[in-house]
N, C-alpha and C positions, 0 to 999 in steps of 0.2 A: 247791268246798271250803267248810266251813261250821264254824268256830272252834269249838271244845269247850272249856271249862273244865272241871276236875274238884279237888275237896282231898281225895282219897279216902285220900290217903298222908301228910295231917296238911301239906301246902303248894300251891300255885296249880299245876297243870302244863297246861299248853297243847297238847292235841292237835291237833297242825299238819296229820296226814293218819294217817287209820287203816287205810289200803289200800292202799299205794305199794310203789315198788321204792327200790333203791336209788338209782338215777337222780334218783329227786324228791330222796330226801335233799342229794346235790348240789347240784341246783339250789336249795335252802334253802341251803345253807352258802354258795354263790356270793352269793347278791341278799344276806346277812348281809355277807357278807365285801364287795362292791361297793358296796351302797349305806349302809348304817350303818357299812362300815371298821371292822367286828371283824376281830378277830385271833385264830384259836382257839389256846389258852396251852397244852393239854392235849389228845393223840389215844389212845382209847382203843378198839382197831381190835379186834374177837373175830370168830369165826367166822361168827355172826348177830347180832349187836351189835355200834354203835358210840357212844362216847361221847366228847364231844366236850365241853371246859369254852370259856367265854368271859366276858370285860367286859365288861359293856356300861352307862354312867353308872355304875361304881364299882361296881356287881354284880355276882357271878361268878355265871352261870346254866349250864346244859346243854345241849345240843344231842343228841337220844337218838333213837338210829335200833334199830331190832329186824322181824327182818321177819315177825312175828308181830304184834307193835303196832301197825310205822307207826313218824311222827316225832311224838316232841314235847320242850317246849322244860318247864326245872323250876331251881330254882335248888338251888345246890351243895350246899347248906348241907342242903336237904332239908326235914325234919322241924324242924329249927332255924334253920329260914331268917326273918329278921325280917319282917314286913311288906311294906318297901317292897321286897325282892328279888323277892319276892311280885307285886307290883304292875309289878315292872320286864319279871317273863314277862308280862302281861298286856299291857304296854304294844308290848313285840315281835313278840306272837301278832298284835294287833290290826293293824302295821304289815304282816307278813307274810299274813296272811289277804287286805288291801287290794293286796298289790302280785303277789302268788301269783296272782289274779283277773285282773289287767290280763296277766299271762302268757297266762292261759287264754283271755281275750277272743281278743288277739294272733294266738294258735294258729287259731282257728276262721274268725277272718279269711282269713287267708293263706292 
């Protein structure tokens, strides 16, 4: 896995995996939900889409699964999203990128 940034939509989004199933998605929302103790506030389940709101330090960001994209993570707010929401995907992608990696080591081991 190899951290993508883009502002292509006027905010920070965090492409977490541009080739998965849905299966990864979960396992993204689990190590979210396990080890940083979010809580997603908002489920928004479609056919090929899912969207998923969360807090994380007082930010509401995204959780965006499509199985034409992949996942990635963008705050709520969007296009109007301040700075530091901005900053706060950045700071989640980075934690996920680091601990998605120690899965995969794991995997290869075993």
């Amino acid at each position: 896995m190899s951290l993508t940034l883009r502002t292509d939509f006027g905010c920070t989004e965090a492409i977490i995996d541009d080739d998965c199933g849905l299966k990864r998605f979960y396992e993204v929302a689990n190590i979210l939900s396990d080890d940083l103790e979010i809580r997603f506030t908002q489920k928004q389940d479609d056919f090929d889409t899912l969207t998923w709101n969360f807090l994380y330090k007082s930010h509401i960001l995204t959780l965006h699964y499509n199985i034409y994209t992949g996942i990635s993570i963008y705050p709520f707010k969007f296009r109007e999203a301040p700075r530091k929401d901005n900053d706060a995907v950045v700071e989640v992608a980075n934690f996920l990128e680091n601990k998605l990696l120690v899965h995969r080591a794991r995997r290869f081991v075993s």
